[in-house]
C-alpha positions as CSV (number, residue, x, y, z in Angstrom):
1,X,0.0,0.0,0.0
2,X,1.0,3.7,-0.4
3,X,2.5,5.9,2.6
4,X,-0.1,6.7,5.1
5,X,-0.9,10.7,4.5
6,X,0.2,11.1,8.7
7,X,-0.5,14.6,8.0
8,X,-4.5,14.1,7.2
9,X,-4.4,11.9,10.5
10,X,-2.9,14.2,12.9
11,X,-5.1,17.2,11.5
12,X,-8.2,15.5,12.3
13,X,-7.0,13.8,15.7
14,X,-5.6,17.7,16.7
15,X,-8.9,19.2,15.5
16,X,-10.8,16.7,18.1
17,X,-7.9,17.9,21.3
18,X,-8.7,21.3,20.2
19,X,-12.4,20.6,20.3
20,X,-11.9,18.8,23.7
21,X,-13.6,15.1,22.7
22,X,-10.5,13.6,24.6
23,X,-7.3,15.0,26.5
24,X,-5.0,12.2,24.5
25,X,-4.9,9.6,21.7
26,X,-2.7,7.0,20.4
27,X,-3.7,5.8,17.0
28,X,-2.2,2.5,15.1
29,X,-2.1,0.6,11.6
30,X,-0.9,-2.6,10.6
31,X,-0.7,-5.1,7.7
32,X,-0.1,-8.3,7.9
33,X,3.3,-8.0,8.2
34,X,4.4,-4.6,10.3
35,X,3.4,-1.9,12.5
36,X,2.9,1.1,9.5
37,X,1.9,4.4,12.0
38,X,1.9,4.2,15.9
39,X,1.7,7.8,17.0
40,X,0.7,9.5,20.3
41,X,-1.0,12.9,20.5
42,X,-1.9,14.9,23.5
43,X,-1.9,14.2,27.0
44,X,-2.5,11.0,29.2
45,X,-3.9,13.0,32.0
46,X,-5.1,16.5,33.2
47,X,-5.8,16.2,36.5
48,X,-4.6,16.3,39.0
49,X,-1.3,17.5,36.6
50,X,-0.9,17.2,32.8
51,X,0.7,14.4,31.8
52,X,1.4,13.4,27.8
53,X,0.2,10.7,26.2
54,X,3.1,8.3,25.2
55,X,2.8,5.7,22.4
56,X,3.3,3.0,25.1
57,X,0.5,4.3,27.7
58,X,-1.6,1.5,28.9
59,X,-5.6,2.4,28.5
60,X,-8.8,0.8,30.4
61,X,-10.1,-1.0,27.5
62,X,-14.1,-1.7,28.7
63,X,-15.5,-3.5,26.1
64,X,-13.0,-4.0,23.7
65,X,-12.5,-7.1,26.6
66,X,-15.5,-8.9,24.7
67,X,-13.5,-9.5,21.9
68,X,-9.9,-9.7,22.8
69,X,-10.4,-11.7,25.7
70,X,-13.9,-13.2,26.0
71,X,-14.4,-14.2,22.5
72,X,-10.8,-15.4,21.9
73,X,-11.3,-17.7,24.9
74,X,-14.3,-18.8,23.7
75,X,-13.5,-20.4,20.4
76,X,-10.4,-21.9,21.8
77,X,-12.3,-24.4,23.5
78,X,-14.3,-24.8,21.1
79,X,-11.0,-25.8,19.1
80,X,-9.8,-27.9,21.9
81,X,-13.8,-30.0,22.1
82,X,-13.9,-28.4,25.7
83,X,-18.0,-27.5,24.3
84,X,-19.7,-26.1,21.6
85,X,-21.2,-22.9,20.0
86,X,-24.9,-24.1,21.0
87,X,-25.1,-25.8,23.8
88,X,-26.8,-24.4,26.4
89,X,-25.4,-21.9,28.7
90,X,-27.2,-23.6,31.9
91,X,-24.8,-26.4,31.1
92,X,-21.9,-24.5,32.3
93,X,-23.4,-22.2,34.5
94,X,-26.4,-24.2,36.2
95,X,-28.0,-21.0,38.2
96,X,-29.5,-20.0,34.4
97,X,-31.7,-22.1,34.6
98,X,-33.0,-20.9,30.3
99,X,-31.8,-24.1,28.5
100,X,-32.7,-22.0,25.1
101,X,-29.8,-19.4,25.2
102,X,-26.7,-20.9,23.9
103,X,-23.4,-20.0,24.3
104,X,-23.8,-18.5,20.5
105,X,-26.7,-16.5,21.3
106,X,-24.3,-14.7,23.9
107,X,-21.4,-13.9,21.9
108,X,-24.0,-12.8,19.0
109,X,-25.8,-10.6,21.1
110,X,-29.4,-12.7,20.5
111,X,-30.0,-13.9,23.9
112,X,-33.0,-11.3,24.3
113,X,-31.3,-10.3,27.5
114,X,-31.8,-6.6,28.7
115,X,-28.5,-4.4,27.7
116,X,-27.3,-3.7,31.2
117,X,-28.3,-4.2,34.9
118,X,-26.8,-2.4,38.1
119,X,-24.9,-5.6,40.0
120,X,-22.5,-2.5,41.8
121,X,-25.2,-0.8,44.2
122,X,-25.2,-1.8,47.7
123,X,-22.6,-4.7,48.5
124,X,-19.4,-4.9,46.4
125,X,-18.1,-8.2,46.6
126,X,-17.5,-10.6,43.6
127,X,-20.0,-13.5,45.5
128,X,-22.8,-11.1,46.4
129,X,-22.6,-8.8,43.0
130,X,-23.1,-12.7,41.5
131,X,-26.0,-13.7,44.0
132,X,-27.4,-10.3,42.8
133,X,-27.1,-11.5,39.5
134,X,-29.2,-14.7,39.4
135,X,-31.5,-13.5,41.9
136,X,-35.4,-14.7,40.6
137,X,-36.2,-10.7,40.6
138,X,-33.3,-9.9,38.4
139,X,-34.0,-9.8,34.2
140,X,-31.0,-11.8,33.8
141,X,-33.3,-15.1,34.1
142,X,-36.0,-13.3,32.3
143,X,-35.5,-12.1,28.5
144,X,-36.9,-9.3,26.6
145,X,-37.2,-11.0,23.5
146,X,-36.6,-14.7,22.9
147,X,-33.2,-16.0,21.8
148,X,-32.7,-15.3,18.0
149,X,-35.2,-13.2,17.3
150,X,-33.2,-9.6,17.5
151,X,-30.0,-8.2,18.3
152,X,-29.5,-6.6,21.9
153,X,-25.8,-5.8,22.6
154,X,-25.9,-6.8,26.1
155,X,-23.0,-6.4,28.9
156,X,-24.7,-9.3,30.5
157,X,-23.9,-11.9,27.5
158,X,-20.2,-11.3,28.2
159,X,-20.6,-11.5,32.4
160,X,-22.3,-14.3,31.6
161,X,-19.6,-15.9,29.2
162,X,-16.8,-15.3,31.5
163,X,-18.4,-17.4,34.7
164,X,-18.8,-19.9,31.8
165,X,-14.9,-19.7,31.2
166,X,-14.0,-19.9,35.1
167,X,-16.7,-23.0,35.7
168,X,-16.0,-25.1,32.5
169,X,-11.9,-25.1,32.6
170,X,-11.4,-24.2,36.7
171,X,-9.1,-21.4,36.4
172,X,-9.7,-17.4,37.0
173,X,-10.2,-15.3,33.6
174,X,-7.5,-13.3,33.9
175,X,-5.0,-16.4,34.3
176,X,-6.7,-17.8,31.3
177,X,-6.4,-14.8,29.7
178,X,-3.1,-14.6,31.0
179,X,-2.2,-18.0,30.1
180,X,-4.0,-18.6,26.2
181,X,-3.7,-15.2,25.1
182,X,-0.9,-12.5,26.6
183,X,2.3,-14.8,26.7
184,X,1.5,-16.7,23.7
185,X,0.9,-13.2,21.7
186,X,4.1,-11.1,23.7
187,X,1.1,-8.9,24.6
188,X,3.6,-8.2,28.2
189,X,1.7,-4.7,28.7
190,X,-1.7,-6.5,29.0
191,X,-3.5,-7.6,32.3
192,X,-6.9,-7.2,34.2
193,X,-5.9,-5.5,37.9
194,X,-2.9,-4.3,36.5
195,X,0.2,-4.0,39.2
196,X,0.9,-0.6,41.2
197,X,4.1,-0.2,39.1
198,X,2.2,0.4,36.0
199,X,0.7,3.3,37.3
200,X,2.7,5.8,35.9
201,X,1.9,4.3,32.1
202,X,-2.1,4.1,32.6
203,X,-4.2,7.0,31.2
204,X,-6.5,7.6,33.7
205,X,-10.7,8.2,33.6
206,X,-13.2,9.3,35.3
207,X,-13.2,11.3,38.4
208,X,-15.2,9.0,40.2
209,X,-17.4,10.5,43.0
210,X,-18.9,7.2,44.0
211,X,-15.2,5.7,44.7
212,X,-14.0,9.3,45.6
213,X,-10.9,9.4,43.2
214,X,-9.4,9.6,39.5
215,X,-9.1,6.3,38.6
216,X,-5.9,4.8,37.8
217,X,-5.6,1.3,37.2
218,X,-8.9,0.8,38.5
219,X,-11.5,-0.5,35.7
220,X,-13.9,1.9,35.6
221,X,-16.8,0.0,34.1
222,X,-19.0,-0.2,38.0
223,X,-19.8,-3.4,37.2
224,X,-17.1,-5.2,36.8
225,X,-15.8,-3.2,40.2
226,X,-18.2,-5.0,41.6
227,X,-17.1,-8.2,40.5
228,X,-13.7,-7.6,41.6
229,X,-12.3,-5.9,38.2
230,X,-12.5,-9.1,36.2
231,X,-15.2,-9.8,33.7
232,X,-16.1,-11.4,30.3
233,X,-17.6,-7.8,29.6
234,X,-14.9,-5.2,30.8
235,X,-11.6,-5.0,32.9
236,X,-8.8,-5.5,30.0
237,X,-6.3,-3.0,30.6
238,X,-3.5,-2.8,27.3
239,X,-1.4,-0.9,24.8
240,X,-2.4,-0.4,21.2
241,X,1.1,-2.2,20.5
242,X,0.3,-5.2,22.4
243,X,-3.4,-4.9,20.3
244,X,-0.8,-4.9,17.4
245,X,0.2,-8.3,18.0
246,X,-3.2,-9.6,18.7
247,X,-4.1,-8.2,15.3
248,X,-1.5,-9.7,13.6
249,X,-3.7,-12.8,14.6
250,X,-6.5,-11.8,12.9
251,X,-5.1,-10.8,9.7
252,X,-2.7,-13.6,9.2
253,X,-5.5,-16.6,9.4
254,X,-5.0,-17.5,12.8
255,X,-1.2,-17.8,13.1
256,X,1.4,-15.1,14.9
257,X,5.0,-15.1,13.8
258,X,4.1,-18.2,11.6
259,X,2.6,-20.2,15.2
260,X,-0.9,-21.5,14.9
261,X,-2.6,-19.2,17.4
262,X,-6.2,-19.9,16.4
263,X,-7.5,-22.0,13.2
264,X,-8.4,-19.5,9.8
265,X,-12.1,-21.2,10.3
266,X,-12.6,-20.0,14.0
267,X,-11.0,-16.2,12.5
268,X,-13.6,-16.7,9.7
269,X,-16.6,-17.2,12.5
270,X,-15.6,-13.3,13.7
271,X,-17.1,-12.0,10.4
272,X,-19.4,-14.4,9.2
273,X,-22.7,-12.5,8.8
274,X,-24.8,-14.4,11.7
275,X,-27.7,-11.8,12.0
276,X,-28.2,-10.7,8.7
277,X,-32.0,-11.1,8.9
278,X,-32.3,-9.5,12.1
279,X,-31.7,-5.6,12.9
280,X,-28.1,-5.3,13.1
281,X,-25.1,-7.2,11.6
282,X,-23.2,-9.6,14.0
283,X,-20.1,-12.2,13.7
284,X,-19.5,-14.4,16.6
285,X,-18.1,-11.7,19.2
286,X,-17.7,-8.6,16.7
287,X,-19.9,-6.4,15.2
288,X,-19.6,-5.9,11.5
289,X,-19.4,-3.3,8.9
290,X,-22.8,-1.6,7.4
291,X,-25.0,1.2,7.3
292,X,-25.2,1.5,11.3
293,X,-21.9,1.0,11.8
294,X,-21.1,4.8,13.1
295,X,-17.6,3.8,14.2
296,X,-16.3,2.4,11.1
297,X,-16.8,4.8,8.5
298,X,-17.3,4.5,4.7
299,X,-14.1,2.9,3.5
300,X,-13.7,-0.1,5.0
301,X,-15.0,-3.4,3.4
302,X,-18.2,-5.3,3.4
303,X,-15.9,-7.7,5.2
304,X,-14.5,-5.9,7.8
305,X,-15.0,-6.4,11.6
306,X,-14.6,-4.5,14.9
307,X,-15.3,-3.2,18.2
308,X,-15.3,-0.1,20.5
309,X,-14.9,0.5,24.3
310,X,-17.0,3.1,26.6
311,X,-13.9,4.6,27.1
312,X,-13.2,5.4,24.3
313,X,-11.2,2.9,22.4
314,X,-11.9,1.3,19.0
315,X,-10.5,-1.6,16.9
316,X,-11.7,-2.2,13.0
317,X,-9.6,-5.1,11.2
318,X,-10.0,-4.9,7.1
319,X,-9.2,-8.5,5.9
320,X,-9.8,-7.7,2.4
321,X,-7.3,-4.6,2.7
322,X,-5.0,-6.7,5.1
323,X,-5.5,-3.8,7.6
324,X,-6.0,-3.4,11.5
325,X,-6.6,0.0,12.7
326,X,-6.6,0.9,16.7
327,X,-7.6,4.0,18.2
328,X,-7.3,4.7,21.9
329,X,-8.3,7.8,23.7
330,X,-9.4,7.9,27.2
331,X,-12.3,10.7,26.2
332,X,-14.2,9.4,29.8
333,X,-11.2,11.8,31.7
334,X,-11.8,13.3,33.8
335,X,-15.7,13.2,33.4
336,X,-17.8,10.4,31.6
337,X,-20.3,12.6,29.4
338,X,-17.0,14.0,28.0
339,X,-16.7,13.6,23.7
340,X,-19.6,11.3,23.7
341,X,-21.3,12.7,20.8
342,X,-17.9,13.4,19.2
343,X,-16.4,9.9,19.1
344,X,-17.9,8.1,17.0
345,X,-17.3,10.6,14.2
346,X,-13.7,11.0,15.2
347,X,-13.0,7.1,15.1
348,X,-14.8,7.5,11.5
349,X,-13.2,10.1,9.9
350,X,-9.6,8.5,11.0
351,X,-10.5,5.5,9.8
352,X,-11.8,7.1,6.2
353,X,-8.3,9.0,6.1
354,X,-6.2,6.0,6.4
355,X,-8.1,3.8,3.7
356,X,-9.0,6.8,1.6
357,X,-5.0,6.4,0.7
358,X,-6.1,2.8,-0.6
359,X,-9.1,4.2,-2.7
């Protein structure tokens, strides 16, 4: 492909500082083969002092977890004949008691569960946030819509999935994580509750008056606070050059530096068109270019896949153009209504930039 025009991209990321959607951003392409851009622009924090944004800074990733983590883990097992796409969630976690949602009705968003419940008011434990969570009052055991008949992106597919993870194989998320994904794919910089020493390198978000700090290392999605800062649906903490490597995955069928990683059918699965009859476009974990696709913008491929994070991160992987594109910003510092109208449009008019050099 031809040089990216760097010039078009930092115009539009400095027109967003200027305009205030986020204090910092670090944006990132790759082929197949290399890292092609992977620059910072203005600052990791504001308060309490200005500090700028480096290339390596490590961002809360919210729900850019689903996909990186949850979704990864997911179709490993199904590699390894630990269980399948459609059996029934209540046969991993028995307190769903709804034999008709499947595992694949979770990580395509057609459960017909409701998009979000509160587990973080009152107690914050991990075992009472999860009592809370299967209690008979709660809409977790009772569905909008039934399974397969629309498309409600739902935190609670992804909490769901990862007590899935932890009962099936016995071993915490983030060690499987740990374990399947970071060491296997050098990702060194990426960790749920990452370590004290890191602190320094972590944009921080919100100013968090129900916690009564700036958070730093501390997921800021409530829910998974609640549940101890590890969940299927948030908690990832990473660097867009660890994200790098996992792309590499994605646009190489499966393999990193020439290692099977995953098989070229399961990558295949993450933009297959499951939903095409129902209201929005789905693969198995990621959501897929088209006409609602706000984040993506109008260049990318009928075949391209992706994913953005409350926080305001985004990841859109182009296998038809052999691209991965990563945007992080940290737009929720220091308050969490801050660039939310903005961000969207941002992530779309980078991503437009970068494959406008291909059109």
């Amino acid at each position: 492909m031809g040089k990216i025009r760097e010039e078009k991209v930092d115009e539009i990321v400095k027109e967003e500082l200027n305009q205030g959607t986020f204090p910092g951003a670090v944006v990132l392409l790759r082929d197949q083969n290399e890292v092609l851009f992977h620059r910072a622009y203005g600052s990791r924090a504001e308060v309490p002092e200005e500090k700028t944004m480096e290339a390596d800074t490590i961002f809360d990733l919210a729900s850019l977890t689903k996909v990186v983590v949850t979704t990864t883990l997911a179709i490993k097992l199904v590699e390894d004949g630990i269980w399948k796409l459609h059996d029934p969630l209540s046969s991993y976690v028995a307190e769903f008691d709804r034999s008709e949602v499947t595992l694949f009705n979770l990580l395509t968003h057609t459960s017909g569960l409701v998009p979000w419940v509160d587990l973080f008011s009152g107690k914050r434990g991990r075992e009472d946030s999860l009592k809370k969570l299967f209690t008979d009052k709660w809409p977790v055991l009772n569905p909008v819509v039934p399974p397969g008949e629309r498309v409600i992106y739902s935190d609670l597919n992804f909490i769901l999935l990862g007590i899935a993870l932890k009962r099936i194989t016995g071993t915490d998320l983030d060690d499987l994580a740990r374990n399947e994904i970071f060491e296997p794919l050098n990702m060194d910089n990426s960790s749920f509750n990452p370590p004290d020493r890191l602190n320094e390198r972590i944009a921080p978000t919100e100013k968090s008056s129900r916690r009564n700090t700036i958070l730093r290392g501390e997921v800021h999605d409530e829910n998974c606070y609640a549940l101890g800062g590890v969940s299927g649906h948030a908690g990832l903490f990473s660097t867009a050059g660890d994200l790098a490597n996992f792309l590499s995955v994605l646009l190489n069928g499966g393999e990193f530096n020439g290692k099977r990683f995953i098989s070229a059918g399961s990558v295949r699965l993450f933009n297959r068109n499951f939903t095409s009859k129902l209201n929005e476009n789905r693969g198995l974990g990621w959501k897929l270019q088209g006409e609602e696709t706000e984040s993506a913008g109008d260049l990318l491929s009928k075949t391209s896949f992706g994913h953005t994070g409350f926080t305001g991160g985004s990841i859109w992987v182009d296998p038809l153009e052999s691209l991965g594109i990563i945007i992080l910003t940290n737009r929720v510092h220091p308050e969490r209504s801050r660039g939310q109208d903005r961000i969207n449009d941002f992530r779309a008019r980078v991503n437009n930039v970068i494959l406008g050099e291909l059109t």
